[in-house]
TORKE-178457 format. One record per residue: z, x negated, y of N, C-alpha, C in turn; residue number from 1. Coordinates in Angstrom, 2 decimals, decimal comma, always signed. Example, Ala and Ser with C-alpha at 12.3 -4.5 7.8 and 13.67 -1.06 7.14 Angstrom:
BEGIN
n.up = +7,80&n.east = -13,19&n.north = -5,69&ca.up = +7,80&ca.east = -12,30&ca.north = -4,50&c.up = +7,80&c.east = -13,20&c.north = -3,30&resi = 1
n.up = +7,08&n.east = -12,85&n.north = -2,25&ca.up = +7,14&ca.east = -13,67&ca.north = -1,06&c.up = +7,87&c.east = -12,90&c.north = +0,03&resi = 2
//
This chain:
BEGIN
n.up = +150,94&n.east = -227,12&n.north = -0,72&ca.up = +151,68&ca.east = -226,82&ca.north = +0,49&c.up = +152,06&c.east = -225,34&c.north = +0,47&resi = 1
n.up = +153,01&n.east = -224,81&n.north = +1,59&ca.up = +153,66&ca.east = -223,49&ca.north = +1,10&c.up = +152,73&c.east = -222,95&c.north = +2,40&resi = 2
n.up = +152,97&n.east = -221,41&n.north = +2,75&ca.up = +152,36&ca.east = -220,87&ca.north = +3,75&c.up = +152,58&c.east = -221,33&c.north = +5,42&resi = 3
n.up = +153,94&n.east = -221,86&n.north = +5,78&ca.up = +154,01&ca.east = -221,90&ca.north = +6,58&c.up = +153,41&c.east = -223,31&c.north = +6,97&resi = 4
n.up = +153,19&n.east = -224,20&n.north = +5,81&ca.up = +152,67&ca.east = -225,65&ca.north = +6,07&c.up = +150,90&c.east = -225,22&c.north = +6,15&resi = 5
n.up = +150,88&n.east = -224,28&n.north = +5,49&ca.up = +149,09&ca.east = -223,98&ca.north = +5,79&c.up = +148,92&c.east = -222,98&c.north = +7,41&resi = 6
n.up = +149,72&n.east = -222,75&n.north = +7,52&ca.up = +150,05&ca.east = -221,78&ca.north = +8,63&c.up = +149,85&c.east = -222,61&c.north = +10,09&resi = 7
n.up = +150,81&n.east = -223,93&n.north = +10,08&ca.up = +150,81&ca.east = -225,07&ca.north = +11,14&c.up = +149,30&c.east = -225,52&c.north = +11,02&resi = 8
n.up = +148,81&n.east = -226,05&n.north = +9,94&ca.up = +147,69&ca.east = -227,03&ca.north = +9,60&c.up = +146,65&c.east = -225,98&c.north = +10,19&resi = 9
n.up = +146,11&n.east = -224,82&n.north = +10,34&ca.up = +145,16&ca.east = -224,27&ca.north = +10,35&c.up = +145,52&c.east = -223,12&c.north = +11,85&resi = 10
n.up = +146,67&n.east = -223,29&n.north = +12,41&ca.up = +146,54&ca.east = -222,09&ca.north = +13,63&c.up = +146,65&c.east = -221,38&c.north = +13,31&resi = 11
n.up = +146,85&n.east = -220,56&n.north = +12,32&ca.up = +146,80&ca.east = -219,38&ca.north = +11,26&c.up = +147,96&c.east = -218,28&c.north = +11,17&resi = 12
n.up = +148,72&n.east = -217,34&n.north = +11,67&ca.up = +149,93&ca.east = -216,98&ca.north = +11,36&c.up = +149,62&c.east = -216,22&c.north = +10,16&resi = 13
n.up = +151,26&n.east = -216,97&n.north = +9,30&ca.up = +151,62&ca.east = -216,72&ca.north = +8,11&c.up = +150,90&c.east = -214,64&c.north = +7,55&resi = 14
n.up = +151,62&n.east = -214,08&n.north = +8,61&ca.up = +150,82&ca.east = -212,62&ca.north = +8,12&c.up = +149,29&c.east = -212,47&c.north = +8,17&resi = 15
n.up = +148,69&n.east = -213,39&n.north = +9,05&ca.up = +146,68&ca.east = -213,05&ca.north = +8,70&c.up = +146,48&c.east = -213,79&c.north = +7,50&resi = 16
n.up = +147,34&n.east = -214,65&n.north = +7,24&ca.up = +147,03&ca.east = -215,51&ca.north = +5,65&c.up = +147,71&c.east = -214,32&c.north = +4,21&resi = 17
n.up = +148,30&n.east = -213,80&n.north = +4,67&ca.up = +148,72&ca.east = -212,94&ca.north = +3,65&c.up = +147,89&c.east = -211,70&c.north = +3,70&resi = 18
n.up = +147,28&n.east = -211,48&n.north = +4,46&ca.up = +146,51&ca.east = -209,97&ca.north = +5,02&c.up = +144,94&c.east = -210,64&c.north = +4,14&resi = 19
n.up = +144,24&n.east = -211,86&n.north = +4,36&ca.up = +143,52&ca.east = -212,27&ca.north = +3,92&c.up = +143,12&c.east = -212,29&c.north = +2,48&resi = 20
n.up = +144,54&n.east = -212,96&n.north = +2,08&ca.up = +144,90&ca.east = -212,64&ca.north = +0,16&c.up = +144,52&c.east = -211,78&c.north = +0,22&resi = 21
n.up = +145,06&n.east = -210,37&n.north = +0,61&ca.up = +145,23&ca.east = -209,12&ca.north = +0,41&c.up = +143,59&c.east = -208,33&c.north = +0,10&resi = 22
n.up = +143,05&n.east = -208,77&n.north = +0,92&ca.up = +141,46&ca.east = -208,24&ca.north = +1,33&c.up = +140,74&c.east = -209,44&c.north = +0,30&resi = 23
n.up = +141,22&n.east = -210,23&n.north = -0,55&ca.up = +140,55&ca.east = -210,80&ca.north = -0,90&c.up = +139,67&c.east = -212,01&c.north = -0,74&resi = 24
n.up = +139,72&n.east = -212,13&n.north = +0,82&ca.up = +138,91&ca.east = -213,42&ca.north = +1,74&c.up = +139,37&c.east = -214,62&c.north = +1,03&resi = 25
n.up = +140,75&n.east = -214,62&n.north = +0,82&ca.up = +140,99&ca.east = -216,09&ca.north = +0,62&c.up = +141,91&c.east = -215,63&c.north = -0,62&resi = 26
n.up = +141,49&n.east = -217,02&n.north = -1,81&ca.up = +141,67&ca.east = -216,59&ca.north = -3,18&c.up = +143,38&c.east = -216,96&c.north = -3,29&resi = 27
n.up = +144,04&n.east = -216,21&n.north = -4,29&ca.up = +145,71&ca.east = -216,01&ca.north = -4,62&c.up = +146,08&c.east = -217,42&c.north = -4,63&resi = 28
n.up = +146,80&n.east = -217,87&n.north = -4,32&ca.up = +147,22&ca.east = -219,36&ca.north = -4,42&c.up = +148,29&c.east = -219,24&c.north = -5,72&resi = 29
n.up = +148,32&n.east = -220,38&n.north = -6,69&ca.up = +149,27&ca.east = -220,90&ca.north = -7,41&c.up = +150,76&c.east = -220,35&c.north = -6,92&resi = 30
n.up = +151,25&n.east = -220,18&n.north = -8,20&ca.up = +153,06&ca.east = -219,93&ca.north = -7,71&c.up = +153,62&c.east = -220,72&c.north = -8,24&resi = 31
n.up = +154,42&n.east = -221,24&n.north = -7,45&ca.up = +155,47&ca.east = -222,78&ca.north = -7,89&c.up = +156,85&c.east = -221,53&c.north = -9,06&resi = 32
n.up = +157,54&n.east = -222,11&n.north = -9,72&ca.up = +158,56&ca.east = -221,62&ca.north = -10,55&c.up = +159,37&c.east = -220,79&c.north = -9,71&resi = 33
n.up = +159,87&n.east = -221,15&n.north = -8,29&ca.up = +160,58&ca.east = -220,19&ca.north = -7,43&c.up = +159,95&c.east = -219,08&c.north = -6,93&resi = 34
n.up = +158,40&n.east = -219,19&n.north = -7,23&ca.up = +157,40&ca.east = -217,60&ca.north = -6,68&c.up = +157,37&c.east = -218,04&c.north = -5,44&resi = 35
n.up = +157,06&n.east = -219,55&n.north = -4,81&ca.up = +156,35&ca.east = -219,57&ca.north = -3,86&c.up = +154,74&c.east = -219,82&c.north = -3,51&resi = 36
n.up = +154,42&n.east = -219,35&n.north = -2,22&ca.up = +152,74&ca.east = -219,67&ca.north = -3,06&c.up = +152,58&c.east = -221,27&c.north = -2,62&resi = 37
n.up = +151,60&n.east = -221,76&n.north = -3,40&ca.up = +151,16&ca.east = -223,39&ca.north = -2,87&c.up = +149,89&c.east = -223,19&c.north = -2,99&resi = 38
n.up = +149,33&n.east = -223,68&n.north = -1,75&ca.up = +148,22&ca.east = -223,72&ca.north = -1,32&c.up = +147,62&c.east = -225,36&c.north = -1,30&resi = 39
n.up = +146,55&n.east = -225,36&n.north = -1,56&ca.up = +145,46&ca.east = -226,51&ca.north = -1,86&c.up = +144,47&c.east = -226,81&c.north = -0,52&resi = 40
n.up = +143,88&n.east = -227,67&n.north = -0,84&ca.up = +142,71&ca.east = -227,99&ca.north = -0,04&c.up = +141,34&c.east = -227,24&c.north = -0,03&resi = 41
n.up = +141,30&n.east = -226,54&n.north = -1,00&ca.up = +140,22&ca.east = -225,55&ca.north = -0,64&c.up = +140,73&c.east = -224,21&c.north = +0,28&resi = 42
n.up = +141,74&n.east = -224,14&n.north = +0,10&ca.up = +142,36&ca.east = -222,68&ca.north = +1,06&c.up = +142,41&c.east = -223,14&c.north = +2,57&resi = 43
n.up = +142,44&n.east = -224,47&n.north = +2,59&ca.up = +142,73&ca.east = -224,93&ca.north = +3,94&c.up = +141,06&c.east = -224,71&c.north = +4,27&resi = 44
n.up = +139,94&n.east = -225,32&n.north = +3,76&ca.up = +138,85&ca.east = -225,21&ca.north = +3,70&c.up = +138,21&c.east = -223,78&c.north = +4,05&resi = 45
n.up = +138,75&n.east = -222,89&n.north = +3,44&ca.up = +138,28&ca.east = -221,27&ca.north = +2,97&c.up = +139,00&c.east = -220,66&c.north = +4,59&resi = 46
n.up = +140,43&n.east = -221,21&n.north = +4,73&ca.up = +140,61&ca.east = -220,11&ca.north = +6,01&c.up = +140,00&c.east = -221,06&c.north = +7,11&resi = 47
n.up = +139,37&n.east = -222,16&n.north = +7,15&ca.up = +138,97&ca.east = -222,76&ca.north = +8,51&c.up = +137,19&c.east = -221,60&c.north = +8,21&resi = 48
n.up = +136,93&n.east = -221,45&n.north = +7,42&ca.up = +135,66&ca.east = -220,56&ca.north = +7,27&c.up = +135,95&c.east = -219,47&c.north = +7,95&resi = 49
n.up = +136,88&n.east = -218,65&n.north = +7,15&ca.up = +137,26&ca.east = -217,34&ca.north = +7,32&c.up = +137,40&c.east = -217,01&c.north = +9,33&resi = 50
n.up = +138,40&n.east = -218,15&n.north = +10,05&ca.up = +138,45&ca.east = -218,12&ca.north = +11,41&c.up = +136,98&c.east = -218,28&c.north = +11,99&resi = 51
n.up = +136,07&n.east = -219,14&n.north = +11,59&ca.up = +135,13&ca.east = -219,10&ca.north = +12,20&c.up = +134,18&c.east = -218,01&c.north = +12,24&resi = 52
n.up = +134,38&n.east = -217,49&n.north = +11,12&ca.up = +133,57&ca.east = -216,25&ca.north = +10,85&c.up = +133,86&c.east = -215,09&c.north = +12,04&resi = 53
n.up = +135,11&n.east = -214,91&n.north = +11,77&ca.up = +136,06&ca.east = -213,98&ca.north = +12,76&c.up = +135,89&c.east = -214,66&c.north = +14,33&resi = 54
n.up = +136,00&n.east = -215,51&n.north = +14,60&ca.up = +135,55&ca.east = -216,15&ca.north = +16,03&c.up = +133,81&c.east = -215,09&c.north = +16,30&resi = 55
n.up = +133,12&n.east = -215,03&n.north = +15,79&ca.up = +132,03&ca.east = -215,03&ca.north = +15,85&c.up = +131,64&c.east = -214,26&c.north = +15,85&resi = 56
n.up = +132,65&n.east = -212,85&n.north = +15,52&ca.up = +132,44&ca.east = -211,74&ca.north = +15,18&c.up = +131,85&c.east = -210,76&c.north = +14,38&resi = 57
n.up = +132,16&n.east = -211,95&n.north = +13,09&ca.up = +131,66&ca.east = -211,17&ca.north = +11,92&c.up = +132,76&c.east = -210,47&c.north = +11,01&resi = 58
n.up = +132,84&n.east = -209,01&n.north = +10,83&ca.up = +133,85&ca.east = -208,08&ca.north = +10,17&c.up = +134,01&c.east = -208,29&c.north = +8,69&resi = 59
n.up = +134,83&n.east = -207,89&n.north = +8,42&ca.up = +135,39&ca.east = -208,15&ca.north = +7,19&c.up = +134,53&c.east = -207,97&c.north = +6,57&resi = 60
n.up = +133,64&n.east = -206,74&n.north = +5,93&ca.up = +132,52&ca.east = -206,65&ca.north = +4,79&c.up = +131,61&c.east = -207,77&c.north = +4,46&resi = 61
n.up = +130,82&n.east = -207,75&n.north = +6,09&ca.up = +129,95&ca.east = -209,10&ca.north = +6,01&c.up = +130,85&c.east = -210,48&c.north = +5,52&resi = 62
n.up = +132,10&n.east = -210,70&n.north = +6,06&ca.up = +132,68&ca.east = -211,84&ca.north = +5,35&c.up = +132,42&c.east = -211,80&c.north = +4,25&resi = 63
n.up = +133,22&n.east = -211,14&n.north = +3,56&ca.up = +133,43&ca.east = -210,85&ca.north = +2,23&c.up = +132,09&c.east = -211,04&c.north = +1,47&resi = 64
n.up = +130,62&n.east = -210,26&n.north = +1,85&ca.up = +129,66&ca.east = -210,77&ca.north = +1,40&c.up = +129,33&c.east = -212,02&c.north = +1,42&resi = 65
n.up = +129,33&n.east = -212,81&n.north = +2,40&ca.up = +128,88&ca.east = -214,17&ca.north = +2,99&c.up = +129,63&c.east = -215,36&c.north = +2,30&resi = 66
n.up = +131,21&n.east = -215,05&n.north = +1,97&ca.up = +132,28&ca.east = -216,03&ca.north = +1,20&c.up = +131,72&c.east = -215,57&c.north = -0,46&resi = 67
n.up = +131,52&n.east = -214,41&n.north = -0,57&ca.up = +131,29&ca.east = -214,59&ca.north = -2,27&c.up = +130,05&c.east = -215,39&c.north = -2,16&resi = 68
n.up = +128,82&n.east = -215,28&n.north = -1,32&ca.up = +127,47&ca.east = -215,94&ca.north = -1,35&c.up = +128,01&c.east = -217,52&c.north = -1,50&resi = 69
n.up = +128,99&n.east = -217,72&n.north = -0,56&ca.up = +129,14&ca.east = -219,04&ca.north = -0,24&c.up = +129,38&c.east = -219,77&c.north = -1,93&resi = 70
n.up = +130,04&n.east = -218,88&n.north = -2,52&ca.up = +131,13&ca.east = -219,53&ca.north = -3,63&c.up = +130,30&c.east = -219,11&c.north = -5,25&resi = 71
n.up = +129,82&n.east = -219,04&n.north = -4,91&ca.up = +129,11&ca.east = -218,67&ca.north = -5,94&c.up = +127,28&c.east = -218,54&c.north = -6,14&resi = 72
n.up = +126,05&n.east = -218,20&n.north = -7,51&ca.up = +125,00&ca.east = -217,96&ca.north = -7,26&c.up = +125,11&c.east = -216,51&c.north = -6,56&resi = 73
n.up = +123,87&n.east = -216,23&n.north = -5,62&ca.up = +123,64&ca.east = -215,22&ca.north = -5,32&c.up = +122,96&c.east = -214,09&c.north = -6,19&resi = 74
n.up = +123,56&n.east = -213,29&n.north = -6,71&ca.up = +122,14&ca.east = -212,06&ca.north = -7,97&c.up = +120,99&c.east = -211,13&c.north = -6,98&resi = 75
n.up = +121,44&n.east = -211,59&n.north = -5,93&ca.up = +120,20&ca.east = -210,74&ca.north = -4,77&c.up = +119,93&c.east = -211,85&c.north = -3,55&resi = 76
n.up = +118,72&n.east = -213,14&n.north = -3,75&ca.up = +118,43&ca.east = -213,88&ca.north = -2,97&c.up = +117,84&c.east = -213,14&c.north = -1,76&resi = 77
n.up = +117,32&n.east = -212,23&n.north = -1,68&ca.up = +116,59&ca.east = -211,55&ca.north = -0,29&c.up = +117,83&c.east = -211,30&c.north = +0,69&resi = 78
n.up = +118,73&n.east = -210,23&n.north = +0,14&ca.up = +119,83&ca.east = -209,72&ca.north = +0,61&c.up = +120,64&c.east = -210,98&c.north = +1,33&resi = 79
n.up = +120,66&n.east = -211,93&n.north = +0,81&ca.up = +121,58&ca.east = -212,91&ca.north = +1,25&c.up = +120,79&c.east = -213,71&c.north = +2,86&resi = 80
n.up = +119,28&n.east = -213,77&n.north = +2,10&ca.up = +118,49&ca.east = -214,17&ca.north = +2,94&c.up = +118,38&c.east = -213,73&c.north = +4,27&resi = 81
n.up = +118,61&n.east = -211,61&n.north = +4,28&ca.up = +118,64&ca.east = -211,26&ca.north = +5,36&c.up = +119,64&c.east = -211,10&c.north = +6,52&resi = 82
n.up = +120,93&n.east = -211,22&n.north = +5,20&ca.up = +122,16&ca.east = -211,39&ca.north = +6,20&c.up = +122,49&c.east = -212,61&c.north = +7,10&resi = 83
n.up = +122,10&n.east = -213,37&n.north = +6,35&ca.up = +122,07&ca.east = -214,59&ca.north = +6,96&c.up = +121,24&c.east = -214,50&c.north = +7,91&resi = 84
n.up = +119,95&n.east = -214,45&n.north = +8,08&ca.up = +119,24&ca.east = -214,57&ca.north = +9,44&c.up = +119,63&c.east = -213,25&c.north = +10,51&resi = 85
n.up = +120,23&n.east = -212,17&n.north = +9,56&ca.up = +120,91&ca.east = -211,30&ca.north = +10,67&c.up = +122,39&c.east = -212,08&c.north = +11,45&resi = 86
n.up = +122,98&n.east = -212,53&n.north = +10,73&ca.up = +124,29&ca.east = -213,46&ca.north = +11,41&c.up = +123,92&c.east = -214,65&c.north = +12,25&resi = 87
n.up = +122,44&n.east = -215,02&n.north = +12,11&ca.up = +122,27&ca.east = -216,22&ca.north = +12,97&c.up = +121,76&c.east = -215,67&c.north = +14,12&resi = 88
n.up = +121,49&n.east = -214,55&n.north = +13,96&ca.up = +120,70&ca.east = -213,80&ca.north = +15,24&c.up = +121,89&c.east = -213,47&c.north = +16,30&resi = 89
n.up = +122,84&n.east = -212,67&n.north = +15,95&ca.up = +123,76&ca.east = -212,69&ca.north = +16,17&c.up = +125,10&c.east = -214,14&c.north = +17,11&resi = 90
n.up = +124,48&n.east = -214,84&n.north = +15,91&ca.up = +125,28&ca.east = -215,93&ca.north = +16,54&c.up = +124,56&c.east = -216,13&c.north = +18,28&resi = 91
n.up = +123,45&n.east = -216,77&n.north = +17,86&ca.up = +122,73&ca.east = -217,09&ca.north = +19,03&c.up = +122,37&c.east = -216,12&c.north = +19,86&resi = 92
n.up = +122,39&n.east = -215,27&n.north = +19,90&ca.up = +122,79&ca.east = -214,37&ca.north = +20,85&c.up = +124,07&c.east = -214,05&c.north = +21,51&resi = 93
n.up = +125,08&n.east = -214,66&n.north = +20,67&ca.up = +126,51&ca.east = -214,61&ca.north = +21,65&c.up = +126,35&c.east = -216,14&c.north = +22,26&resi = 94
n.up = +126,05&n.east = -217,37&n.north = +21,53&ca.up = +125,94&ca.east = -218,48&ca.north = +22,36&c.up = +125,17&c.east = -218,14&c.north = +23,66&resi = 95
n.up = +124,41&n.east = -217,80&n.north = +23,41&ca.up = +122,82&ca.east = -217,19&ca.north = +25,04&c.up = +124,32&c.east = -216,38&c.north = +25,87&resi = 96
n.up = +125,02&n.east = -215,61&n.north = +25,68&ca.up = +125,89&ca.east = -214,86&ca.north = +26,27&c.up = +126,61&c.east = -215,88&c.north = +26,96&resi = 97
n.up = +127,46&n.east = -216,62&n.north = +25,68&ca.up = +128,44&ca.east = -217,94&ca.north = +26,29&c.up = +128,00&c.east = -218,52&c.north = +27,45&resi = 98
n.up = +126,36&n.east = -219,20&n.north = +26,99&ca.up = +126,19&ca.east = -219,69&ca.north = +28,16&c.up = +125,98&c.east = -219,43&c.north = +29,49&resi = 99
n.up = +125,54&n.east = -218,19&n.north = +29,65&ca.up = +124,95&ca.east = -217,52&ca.north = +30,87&c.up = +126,77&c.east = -217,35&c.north = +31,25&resi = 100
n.up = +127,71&n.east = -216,86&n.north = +30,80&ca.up = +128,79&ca.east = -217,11&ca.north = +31,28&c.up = +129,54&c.east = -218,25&c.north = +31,90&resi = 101
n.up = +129,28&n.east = -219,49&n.north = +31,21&ca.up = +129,77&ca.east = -220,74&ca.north = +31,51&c.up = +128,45&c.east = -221,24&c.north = +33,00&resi = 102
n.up = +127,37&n.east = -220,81&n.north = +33,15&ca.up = +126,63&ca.east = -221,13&ca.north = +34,15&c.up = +127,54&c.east = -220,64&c.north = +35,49&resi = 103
n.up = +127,27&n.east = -219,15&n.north = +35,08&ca.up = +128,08&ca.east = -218,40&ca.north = +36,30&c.up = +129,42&c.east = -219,01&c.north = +36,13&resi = 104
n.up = +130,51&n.east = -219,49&n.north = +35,91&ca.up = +131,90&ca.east = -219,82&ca.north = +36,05&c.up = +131,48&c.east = -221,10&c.north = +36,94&resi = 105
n.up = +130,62&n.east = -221,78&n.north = +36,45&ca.up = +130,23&ca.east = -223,31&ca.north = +37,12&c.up = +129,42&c.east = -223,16&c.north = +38,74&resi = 106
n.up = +129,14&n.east = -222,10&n.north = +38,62&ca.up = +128,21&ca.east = -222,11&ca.north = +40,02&c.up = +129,41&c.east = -221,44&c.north = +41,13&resi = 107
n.up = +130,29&n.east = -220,93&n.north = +40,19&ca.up = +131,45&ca.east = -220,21&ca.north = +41,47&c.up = +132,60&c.east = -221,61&c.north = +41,58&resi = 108
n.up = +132,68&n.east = -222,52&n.north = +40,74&ca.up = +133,28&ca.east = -223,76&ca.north = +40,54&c.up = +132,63&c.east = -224,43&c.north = +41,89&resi = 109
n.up = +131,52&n.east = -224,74&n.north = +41,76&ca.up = +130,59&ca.east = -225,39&ca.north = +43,02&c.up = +131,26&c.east = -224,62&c.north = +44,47&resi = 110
n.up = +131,10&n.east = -223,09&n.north = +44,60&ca.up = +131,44&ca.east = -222,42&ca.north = +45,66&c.up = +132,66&c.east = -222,68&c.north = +45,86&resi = 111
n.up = +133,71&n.east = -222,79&n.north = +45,49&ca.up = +135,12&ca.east = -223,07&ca.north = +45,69&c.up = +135,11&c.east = -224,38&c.north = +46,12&resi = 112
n.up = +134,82&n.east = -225,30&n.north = +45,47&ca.up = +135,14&ca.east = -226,99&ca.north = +45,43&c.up = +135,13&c.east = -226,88&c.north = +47,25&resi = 113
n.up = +133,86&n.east = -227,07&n.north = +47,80&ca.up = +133,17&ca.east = -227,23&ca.north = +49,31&c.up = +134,65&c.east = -226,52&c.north = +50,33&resi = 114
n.up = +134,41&n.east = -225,03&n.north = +49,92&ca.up = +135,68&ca.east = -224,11&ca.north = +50,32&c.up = +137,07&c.east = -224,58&c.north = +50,59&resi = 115
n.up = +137,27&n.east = -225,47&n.north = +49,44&ca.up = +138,84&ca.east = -225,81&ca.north = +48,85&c.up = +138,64&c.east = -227,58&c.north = +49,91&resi = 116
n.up = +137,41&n.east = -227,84&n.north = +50,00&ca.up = +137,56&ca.east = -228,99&ca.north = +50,16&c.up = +137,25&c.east = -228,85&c.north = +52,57&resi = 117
n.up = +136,81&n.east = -228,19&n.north = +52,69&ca.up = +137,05&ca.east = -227,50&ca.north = +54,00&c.up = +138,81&c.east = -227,14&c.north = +54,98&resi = 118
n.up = +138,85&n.east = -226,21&n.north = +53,94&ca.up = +140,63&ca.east = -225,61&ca.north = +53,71&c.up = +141,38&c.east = -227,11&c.north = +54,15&resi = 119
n.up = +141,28&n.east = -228,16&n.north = +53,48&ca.up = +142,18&ca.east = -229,35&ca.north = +53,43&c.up = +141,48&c.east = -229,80&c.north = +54,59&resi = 120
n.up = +140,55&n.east = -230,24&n.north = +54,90&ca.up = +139,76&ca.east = -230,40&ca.north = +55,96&c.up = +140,41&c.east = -229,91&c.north = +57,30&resi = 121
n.up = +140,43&n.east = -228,81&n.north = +57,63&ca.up = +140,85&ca.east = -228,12&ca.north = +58,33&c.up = +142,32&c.east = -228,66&c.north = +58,92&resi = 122
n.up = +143,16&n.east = -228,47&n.north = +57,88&ca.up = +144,97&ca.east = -229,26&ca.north = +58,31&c.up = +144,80&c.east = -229,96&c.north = +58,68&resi = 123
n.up = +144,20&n.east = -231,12&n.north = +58,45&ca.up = +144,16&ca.east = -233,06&ca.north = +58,84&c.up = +143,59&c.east = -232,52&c.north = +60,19&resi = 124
n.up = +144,31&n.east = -233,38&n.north = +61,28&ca.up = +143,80&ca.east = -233,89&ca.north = +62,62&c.up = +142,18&c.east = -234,51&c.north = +62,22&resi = 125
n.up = +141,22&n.east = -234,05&n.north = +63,02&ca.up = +140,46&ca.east = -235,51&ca.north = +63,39&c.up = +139,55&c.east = -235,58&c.north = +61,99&resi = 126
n.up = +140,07&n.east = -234,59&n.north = +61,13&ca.up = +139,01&ca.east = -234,14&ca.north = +59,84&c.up = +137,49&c.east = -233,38&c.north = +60,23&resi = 127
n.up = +136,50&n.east = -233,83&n.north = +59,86&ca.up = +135,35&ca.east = -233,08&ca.north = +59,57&c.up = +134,69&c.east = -232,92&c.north = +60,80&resi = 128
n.up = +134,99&n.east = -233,43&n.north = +62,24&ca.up = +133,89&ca.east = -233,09&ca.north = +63,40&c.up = +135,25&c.east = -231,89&c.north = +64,06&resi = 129
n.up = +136,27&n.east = -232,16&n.north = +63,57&ca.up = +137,33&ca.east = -230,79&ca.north = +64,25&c.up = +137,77&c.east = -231,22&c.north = +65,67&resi = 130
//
């Protein structure tokens, strides 16, 4: 597939897929005879990684460490060992964040509903004890 077909398939605009090549994240794709690139099923694979990584807020270096770990043996098992439990720490600590956010959005959800459902209350004749 060409960039803009990996571009649709993945949410991806065409320049973070080229910025990616660039940095190395995601490996050079094949060139068709016209010098276009064609991209495979592992690139589709590699940038659904690459976004999640970046969702999550992990910076380019650590990527870059974490995708060569991924793709290859590791020559420093500790190192890998610690990044990793440093990125999971991380993770779950923004989920603990997420959630304490999504609690509070839901408890002001509750406060409105009653509110919103009063408000309508209110217009109607003969609503609610009025």
């Amino acid at each position: 597939m060409r960039i803009g077909e990996l571009a649709r398939l993945t949410g991806t605009p065409p320049e973070n897929i080229r910025f990616y090549e660039r940095e190395g994240l995601l490996p050079a794709p094949e060139r068709s005879r016209n010098n276009y690139r064609r991209y495979g099923p592992a690139h589709v694979e590699r940038l659904y990684l690459i976004r999640n990584y970046r969702a999550s807020g992990i910076g380019l270096d650590d990527m870059r460490n974490l995708l060569g770990w991924t793709h290859r043996e590791s020559p420093e098992p500790e190192l890998l060992t610690q990044a990793v439990r440093d990125h999971l720490a991380y993770v779950e600590e923004r989920m603990a964040q997420l959630t304490r956010v999504k609690e509070h959005l839901l408890a002001l959800e509750r406060q409105a509903v009653p509110s919103a459902a009063r408000e309508i209350c209110e217009e109607r004749p003969g609503c609610g004890g009025s």
